[in-house]
N, C-alpha and C positions, 0 to 999 in steps of 0.2 A: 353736837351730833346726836342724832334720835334712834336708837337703833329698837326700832319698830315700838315707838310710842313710849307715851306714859301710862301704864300700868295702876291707878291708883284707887279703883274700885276694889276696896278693902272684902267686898263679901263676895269678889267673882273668884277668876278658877287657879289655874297652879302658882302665879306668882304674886296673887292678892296682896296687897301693903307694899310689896317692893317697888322702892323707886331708884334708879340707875341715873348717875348723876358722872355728866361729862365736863370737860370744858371746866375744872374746877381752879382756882388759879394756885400757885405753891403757896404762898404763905397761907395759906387756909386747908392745909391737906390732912394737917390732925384733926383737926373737926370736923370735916369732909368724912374721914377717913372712920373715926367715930359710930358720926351717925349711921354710917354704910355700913356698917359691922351690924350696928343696932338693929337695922331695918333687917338685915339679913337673917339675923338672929330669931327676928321675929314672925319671918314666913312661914306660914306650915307646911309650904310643899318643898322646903330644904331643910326643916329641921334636924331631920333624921341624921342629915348627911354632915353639918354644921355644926350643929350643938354639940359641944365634949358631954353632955349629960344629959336627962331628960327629968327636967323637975316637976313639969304640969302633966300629970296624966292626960289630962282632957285636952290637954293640945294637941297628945297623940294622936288621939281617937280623932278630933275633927280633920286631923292632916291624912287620916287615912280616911277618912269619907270627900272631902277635898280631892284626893290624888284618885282613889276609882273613880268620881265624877269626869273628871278629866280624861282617864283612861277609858270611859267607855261612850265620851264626847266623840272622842280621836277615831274609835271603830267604829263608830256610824256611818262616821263621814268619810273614814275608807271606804266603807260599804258601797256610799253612794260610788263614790269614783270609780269602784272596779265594777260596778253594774254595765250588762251589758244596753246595747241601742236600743232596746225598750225603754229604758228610762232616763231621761235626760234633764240635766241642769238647764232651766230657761235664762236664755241672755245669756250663755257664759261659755266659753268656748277658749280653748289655751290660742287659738289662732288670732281670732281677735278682741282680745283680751288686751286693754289700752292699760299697758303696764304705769306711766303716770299716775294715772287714777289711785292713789292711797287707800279710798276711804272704805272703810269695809259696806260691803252689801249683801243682804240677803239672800241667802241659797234658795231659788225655786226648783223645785223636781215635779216633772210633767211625766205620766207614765200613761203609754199610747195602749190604743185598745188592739185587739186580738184581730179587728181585721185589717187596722195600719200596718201593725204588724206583718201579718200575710204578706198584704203589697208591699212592703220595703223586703221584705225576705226574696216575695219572686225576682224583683228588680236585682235585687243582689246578686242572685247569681246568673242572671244574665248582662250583670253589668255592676260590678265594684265598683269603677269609679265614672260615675255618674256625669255628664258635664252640666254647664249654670243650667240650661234650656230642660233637659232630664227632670234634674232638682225643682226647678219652678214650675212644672206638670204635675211631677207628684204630689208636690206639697199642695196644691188647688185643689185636685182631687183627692187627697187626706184630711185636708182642713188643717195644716199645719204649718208654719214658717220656714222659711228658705233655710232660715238657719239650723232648725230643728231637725230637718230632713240631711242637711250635709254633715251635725253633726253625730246622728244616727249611724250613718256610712262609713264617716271614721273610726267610730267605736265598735263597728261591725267587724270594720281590716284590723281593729290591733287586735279584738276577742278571736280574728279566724290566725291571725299568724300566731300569736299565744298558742292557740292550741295543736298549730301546727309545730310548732316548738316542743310543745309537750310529747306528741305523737315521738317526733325524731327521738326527742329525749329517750322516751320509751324504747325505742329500739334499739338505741345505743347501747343502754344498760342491758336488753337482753342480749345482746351482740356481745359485751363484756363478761357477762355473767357465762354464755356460752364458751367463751376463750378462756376464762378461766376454770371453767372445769376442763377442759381440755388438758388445758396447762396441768392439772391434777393427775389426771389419768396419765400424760404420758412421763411425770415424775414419779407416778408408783408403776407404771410400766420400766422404767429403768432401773429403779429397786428391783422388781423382780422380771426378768424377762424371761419370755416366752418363744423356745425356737417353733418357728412357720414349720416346719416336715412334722417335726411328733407331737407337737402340744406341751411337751415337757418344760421344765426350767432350761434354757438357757445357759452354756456357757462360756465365762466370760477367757477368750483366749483363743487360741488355734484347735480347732480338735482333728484328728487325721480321718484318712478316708474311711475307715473300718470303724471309727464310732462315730460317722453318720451315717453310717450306713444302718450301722445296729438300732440308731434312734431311729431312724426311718421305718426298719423292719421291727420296731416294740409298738411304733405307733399303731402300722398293720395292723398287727397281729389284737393288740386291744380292741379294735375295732373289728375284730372278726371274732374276737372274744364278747364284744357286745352283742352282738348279731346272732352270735348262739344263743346265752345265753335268753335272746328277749323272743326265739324260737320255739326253746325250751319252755319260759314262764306259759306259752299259751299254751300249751297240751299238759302243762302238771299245773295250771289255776293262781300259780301265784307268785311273785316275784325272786328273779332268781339275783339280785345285788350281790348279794353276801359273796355269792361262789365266785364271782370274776375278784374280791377281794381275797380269797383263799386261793385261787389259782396263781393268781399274778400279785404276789406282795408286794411293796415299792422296796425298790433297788436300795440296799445299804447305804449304799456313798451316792449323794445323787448329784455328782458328778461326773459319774458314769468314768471311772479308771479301767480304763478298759487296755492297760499295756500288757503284755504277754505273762504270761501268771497273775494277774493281779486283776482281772476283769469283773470280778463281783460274782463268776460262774464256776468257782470253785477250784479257779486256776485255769480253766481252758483256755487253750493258745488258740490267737485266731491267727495263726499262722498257716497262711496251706501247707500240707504237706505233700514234700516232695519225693520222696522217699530215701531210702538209707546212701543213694548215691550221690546227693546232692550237699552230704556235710554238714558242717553246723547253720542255727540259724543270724540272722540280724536282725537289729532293729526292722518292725514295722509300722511304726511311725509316716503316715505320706502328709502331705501339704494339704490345705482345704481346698477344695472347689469354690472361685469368689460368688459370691450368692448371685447370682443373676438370673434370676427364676425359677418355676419351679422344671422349665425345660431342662437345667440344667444337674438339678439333683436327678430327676432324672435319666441323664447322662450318666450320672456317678452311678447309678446303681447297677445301672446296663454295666456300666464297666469291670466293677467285681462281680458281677454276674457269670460274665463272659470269660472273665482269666479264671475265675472256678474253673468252670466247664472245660478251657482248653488247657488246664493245668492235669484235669484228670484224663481225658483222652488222651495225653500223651506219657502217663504214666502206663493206666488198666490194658491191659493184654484180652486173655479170653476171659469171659465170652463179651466183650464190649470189640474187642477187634477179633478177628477169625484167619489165619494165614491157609489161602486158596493155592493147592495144588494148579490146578488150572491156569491161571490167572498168574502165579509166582509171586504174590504178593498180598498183603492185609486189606481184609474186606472189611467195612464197619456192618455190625449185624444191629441194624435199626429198631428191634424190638425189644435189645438191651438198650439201646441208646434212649428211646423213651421210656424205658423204666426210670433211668438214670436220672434223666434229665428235664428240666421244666423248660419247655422256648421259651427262651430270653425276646424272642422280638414275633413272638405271636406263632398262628398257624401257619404250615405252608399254602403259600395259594393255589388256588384251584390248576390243575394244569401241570403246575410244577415240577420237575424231577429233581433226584436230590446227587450230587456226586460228593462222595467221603474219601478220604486218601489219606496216609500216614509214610512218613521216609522220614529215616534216622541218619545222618551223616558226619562227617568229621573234615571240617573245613579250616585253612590257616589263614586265623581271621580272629583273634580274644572277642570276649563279651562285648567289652567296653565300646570298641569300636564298631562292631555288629551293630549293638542298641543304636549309637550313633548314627548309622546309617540308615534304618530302619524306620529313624524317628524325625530325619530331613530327608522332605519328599524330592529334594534334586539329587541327592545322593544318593535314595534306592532307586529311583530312575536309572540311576546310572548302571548300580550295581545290577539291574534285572533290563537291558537296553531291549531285547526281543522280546520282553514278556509286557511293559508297560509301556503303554503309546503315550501318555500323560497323566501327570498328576499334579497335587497343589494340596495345601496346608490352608484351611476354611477357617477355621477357630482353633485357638490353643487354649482350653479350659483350664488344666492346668501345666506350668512349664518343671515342675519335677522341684525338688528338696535338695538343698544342699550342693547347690554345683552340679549334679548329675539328673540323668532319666527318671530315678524311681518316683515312681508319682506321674510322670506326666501324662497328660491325656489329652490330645486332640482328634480336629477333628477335620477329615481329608479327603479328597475327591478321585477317582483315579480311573484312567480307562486300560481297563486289561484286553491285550490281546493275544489270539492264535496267526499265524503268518499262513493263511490262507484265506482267498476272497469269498469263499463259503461261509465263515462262521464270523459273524458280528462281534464288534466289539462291545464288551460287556464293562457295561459304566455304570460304576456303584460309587454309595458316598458312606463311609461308616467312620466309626471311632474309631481310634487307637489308642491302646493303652499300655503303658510301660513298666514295669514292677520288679525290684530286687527281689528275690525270695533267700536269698543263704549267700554268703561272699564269694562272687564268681560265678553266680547262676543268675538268671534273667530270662524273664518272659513277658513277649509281646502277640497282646491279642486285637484282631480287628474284629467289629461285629457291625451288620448295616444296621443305622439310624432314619429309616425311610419309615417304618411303623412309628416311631415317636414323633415323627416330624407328622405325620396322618392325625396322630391322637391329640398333638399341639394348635391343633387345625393351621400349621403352614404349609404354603403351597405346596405340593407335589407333581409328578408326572409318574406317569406307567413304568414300574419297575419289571427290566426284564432281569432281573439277578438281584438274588440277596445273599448275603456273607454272615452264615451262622458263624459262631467263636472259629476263627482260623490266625494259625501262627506258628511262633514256632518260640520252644524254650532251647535256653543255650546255655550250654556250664564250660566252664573254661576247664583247658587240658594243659598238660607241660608243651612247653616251646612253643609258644603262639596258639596252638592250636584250639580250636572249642569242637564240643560236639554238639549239634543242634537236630534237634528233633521239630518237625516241619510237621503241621495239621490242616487241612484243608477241608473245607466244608461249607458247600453252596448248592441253594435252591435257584436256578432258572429256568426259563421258558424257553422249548428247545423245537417251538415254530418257524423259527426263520431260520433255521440251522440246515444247513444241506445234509440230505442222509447218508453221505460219506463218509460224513463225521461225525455221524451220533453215536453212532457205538463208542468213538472212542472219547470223547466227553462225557457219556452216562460212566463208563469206564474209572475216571478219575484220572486220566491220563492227559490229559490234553491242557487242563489248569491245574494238573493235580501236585500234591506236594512233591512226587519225584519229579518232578521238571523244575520246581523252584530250589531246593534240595541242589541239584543238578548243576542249573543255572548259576548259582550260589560259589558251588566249591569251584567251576571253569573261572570266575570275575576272579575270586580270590587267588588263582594261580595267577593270572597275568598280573594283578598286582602286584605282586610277591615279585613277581618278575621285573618289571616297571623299577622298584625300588631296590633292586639289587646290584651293586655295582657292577659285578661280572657278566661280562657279554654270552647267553648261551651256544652251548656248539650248532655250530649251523647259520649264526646270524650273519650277517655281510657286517662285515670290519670297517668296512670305508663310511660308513655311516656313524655320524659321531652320537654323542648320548641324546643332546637335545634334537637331534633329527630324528632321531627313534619315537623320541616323543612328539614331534611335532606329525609326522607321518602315521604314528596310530591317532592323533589325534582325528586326521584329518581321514581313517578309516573308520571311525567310530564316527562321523560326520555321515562319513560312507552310507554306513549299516543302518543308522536309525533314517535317514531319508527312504532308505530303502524297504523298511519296513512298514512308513507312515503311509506310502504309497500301496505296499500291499491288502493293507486291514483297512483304509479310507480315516483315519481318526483324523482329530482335528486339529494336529500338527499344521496341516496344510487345507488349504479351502476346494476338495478337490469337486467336482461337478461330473456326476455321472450322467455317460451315454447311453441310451436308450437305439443304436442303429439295429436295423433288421438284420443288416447282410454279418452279425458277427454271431458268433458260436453262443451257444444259451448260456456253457459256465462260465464263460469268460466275461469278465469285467472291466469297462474301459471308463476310464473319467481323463478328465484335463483339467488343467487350472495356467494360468496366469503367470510366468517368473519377471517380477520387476521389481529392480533395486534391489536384486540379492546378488553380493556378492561371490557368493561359494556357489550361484548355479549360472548357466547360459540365458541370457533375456528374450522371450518368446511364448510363443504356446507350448506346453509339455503336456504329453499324450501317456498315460500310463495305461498299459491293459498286463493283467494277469488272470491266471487260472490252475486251476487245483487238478491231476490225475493220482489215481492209485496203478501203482506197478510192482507187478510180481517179485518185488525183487530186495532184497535187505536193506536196509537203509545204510550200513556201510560199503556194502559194492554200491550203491549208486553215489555214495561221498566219495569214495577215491575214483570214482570215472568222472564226474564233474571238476574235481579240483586239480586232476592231473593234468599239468600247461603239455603232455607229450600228447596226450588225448584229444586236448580240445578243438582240434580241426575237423572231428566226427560230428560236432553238433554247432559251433561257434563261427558263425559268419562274418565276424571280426580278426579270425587268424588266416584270412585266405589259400584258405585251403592245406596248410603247414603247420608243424607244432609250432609252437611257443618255448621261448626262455626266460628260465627265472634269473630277474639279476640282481635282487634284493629279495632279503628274506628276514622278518622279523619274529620271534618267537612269541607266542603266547601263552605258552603253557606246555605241561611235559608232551602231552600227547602233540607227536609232528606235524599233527593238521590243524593245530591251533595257531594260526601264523598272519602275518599280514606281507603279501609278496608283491615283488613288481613284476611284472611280464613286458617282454618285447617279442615281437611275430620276429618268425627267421625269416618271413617269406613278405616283407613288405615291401610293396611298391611307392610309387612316390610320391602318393598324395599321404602316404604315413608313416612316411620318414621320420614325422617330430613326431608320433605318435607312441606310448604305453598305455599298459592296464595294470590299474593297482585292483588287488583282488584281497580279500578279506574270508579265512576262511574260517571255522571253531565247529565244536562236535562236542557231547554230553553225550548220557542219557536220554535225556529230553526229546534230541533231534539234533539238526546241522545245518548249518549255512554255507552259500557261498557266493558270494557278493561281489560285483566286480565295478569297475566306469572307466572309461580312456580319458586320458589325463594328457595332460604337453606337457614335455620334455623338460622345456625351462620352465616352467612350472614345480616340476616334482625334481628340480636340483637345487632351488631357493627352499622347499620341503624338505630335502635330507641333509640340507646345508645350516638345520635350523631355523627356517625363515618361520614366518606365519601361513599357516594353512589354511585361512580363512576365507582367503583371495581366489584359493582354485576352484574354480566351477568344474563343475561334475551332475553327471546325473545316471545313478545306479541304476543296473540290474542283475537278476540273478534269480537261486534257486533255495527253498528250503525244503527239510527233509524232514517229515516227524514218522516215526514209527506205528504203523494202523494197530486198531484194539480190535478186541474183540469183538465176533461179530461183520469184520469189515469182506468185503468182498473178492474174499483170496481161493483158492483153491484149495481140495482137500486128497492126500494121500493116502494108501493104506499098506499097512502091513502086511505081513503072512499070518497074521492070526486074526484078521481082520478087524485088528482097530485103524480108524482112521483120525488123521487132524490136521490141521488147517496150515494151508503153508501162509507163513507170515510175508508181509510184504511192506511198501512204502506209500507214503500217502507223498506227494512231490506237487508244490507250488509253483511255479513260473511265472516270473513278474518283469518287464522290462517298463524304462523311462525313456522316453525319444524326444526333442525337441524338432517339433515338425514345420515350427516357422520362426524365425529369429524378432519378427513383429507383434509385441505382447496387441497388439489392436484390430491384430488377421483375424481371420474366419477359419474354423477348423471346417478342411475337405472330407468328402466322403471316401478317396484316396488315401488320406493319411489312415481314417481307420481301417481302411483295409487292411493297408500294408502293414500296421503293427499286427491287425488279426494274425493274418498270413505268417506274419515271423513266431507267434507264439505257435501258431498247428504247426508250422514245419521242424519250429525246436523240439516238439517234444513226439512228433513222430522220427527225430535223429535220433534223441536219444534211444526211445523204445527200440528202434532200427539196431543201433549199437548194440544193445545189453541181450539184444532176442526176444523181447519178449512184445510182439507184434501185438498178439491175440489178446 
């Protein structure tokens, strides 16, 4: 076996004299074995490695001119080979290269001129890979060999992919080099981080509302500290650094310990103060806000913003509130209020008017469950049924600490209304926020979030109402009771408001805290009532417990249809009429009843309309609610009083009640027929709400049954108290002062089903006749009470 020749030209290159001896047989392997050492021994391009010693210097020396020889043999002849397709081995090609052929042959290299060149370049990049017919033009016209020309080509594609290899290469590493410094930053970013709101260090854990708040407002304020300062340097010529480091030193512990004495401020509590009535304090500690933009820290500062503000309006007396002879009640005096006070959610707009109100009450209701209600939007629905047409819970930012309110903050939607078809219903969306202040005491503020949602650039629409800080704080009293102190304070636009009712809206009366106040302590009695085992005096006996309940249930069904209908909200899809032949104030829409089963299926027609009458608002509540009266103005008692022959209680006052009525004087088409009438009275204003119900109907109702079944479709009357301003008449004395005789502001609203086919066509008859029944009702009553004029 020959592995790659014999080698025996003693004065050529690295393995000179070595001869390599195969195929040797065994009994000759020591001799063999010998001379093999020998030869080895005596190469000079392994001596180095071989020899245990070196005895001839001068065999060194020639084995290292020997081995560079060699070595610089070897890079030549790379050289050649990585050479690009300008220079070419003649005859020699790896493709057909006739691997048989042993015998060594001479390397020619042929290097083309600058204008072959040129032309195999153009060619190249209009054509890498050439075919035979290509190749054998060129070469003609180069003066060059088919093969010289194809193997140009090839060594054109492997020097273009090389370097495209290299290129990627390139990029890779600066791709890598990029990730890794990346990688760097954000490992010395988590050494030390930095919070987004102030710039500051970071800390690692929960911090409460009040120290991000305070980091938020250090950032500010630096930053307003810069902006002086760099004000300053231009009118005194020279750099003012130093001083923003002498004003503002960094915080001792910059951790920012900001619990109550121990805040780095030399003890100050960031505790509001509530004042000496309100007892010891508590923890104030609240939960974080989960970071979810800067929309939201935003949120959080509106929100201790806003409980500031309506923590102190319900503390400060004079000169921030003013108690008005006139009036009988607390005036806010607006030019302490702006001293006071920074807006929280910007200017008011143009146009705007502002109503302010304050009422102090004592309701049997504790904190705990107040907050409660307050802070699920189906449960003050409930709690306030005439004052809120809809609401809904949008975002919960945060759900409060510890099992309980404190802390939490959402954020809520809600359409308030007045129960007359004059005044709009006013849909605002703001926060709410929820806050222990001392064990027993609790304040909830809303404030509108319509300017942050402008500043955020999210969509918006035309704000006809914004909700400055309004709410109400509550401290708990012995035996259930709390006392709550109710603030109210709202900018709207009071253009589409009929001028019947502006006075008493600019007034503070109309949304004002005594109405919710009001509202407030009436729900709480009939609770109380609800949950008490003892039937009060006056109730019907033969009614058992869950028929009480099932029966108010199904008048609170009653009331709030009845109201949805009055104000238009969008409880119901109502579609208002535009006919000629109906009175200007009066308002008529329809809508559609299908697949409901609490009403009749058909077209339902609702018209109502708002008058003022000379006349108190409790005479006109005991003439409408009295069933011996109601054949003065009530087209359903045929001409004859009415009997009560249930009677549910609602509360102490005897007009808070839920009754059944049956006519003395019916005929025979209402034989099966009663009226369940619904009546309650506050401050605020009164109701009295009624619908004809069947018979077997409302005996599966006091029998317990479910009352979800009975269709119904209400009407009736609300009663609010006019303000000041309204258009009453005026008395005088004998010493010639005169003043305003007070009177009522009176709604009338009825629902009729005028075709039993949800797919009819409403007649220009149907509107009449409901027209006709509202002018006739309330020229009876006027007729009844006297007061024509």
């Amino acid at each position: 076996m020959n592995l790659g020749g014999s080698l025996n030209n003693s004065s050529g290159g690295g393995l000179g004299g070595a001869t390599i001896v195969a195929d040797i047989p065994f009994s000759n392997n020591m001799a063999a074995a010998g001379a093999m050492a020998q030869n080895i021994y005596n190469s000079p391009g392994l001596s180095l490695a071989l020899q245990p010693s070196i005895g001839n210097q001068g065999d060194g020396v020639r084995m290292g001119e020997n081995f560079e020889a060699s070595i610089g043999r070897r890079s030549r002849e790379e050289e050649h080979e990585s050479r690009s397709g300008s220079d070419n081995i003649d005859g020699v090609s790896g493709d057909d290269q006739d691997a048989a052929n042993n015998r060594p042959r001479k390397k020619r290299y042929h290097r083309h001129t600058p204008q072959q060149i040129q032309e195999l370049e153009a060619l190249f990049k209009e054509c890498p890979h050439p075919d035979e017919k290509q190749r054998l033009e060129l070469s003609k016209r180069l003066c060059l060999e088919t093969r010289q020309v194809k193997f140009w080509f090839q060594n054109r594609r492997t020097q273009m992919k090389t370097q495209l290899e290299r290129h990627e290469n390139s990029l890779l590493r600066q791709e890598n080099d990029k990730l890794r410094a990346e990688n760097m930053s954000i490992r010395e970013a988590m050494r030390n981080p930095i919070c987004t709101n102030c710039g500051g260090p970071a800390i690692i854990g929960d911090l409460s509302l009040e120290e991000e708040h305070l980091r938020i407002e250090n950032a500010r304020l630096k930053d307003e500290l810069d902006r002086v300062c760099a004000l300053a340097s231009k009118f005194l010529g020279r750099p003012l650094s130093s001083l923003a480091t002498s004003i503002a030193p960094p915080l001792p512990n910059s951790n920012l310990e900001l619990g109550v004495g121990s805040n780095g401020f030399g003890g100050l509590s960031t505790t509001l103060p509530l004042g000496p009535d309100f007892g010891g304090g508590v923890s104030n500690s609240l939960p974080v806000v989960p970071p979810n933009g800067v929309e939201r820290s935003m949120f959080l500062e509106l929100a201790l913003a806003a409980m500031d503000e309506l923590v102190k309006m319900s503390q400060t007396d004079e000169p921030l509130w003013i108690r008005s002879l006139e009036v009988g009640r607390e005036i806010l005096n607006h030019d302490e209020y702006s001293r006071m006070f920074t807006p929280c959610i910007g200017i008011k707009p143009a146009g705007f008017l502002t109503e302010a109100s304050r009422q102090t009450g004592v309701v049997i209701i504790n904190s705990l469950a107040l907050v409660e209600t307050l802070m699920d939007s189906n449960r003050w629905a409930e709690m306030f049924p005439c004052m809120i047409a809809r609401t809904s819970t949008t975002d919960v930012i945060s759900s409060g600490m510890g099992g309980t309110r404190n802390g939490a903050i959402q954020l809520m939607h809600a359409e308030l209304q007045l129960l007359s078809p004059l005044v709009p219903v006013r849909e605002v969306n703001f926060l709410r926020f929820c806050k222990q202040h001392a064990e027993g005491v609790w304040a909830v503020v809303d404030v509108s979030i319509d300017t942050l949602r402008e500043t955020s650039g999210a969509p918006t629409t035309y704000v006809k109402c914004r909700r400055l800080p309004s709410g109400c704080v509550v401290q708990d009293m012995p035996n259930g009771y709390s006392k709550v102190t109710w603030v109210e304070h709202v900018e709207y636009d009071e253009s589409q408001i009929h001028h019947l009712y502006r006075p008493l809206l600019s007034s503070g009366i109309g949304f004002g805290a005594q109405r919710w106040v009001a509202a407030l302590r009436r729900q709480c009695e009939c609770l109380a009532i609800l949950m008490s085992s003892t039937v009060p005096t006056g109730d019907h006996t033969a009614i058992t417990a869950s028929g009480r309940r099932s029966m108010l249930k199904l008048a609170q069904r009653m009331t709030g249809n009845f109201c949805a209908g009055v104000c238009a909200s969008t409880v119901h899809k109502w579609n208002k009429l535009n006919a000629g032949n109906v009175d200007e104030d009066v308002r008529v829409m329809t809508r559609k009843s299908v697949d409901n089963p609490g009403e009749p299926p058909g077209i339902v027609l609702s018209a109502a309309t708002s008058v003022w009458l000379p006349v108190s608002p409790q005479r006109l509540f005991d003439f409408l609610r009295d069933e011996r009266l109601r054949s003065e103005w009530d087209i359903l008692s045929n001409g004859g009083p009415m009997q009560e022959i249930a009677h549910i209680a609602k509360g102490q006052d005897h007009g808070n009640c839920v009754s059944l009525l049956r006519s003395s004087a019916m005929n025979a088409n209402q034989s099966s027929m009663l009226i369940l009438q619904e009546t309650c009275m506050d401050a605020g204003g009164s109701l009295v709400v009624y619908a004809p119900v069947d018979i077997p109907a409302m005996q599966v109702v006091m029998s317990g049954g479910d009352s979800a079944y009975v269709a119904l479709l209400p009407s009736g009357f609300a009663i609010i108290p006019d303000g000041p301003g309204s258009p009453g008449p005026t008395t005088s004395n004998g010493n010639g002062d005169s003043h305003r005789v007070g009177g009522s502001l009176l709604t009338v609203a009825f629902q009729i089903l005028v075709n039993s086919l949800p797919t009819a066509k409403l007649t220009v008859e149907s509107v009449e006749t409901v027209n006709n029944l509202i002018s006739c009702t309330v020229q009876k009553i006027k007729a009844a009470l006297q007061c024509e004029s």
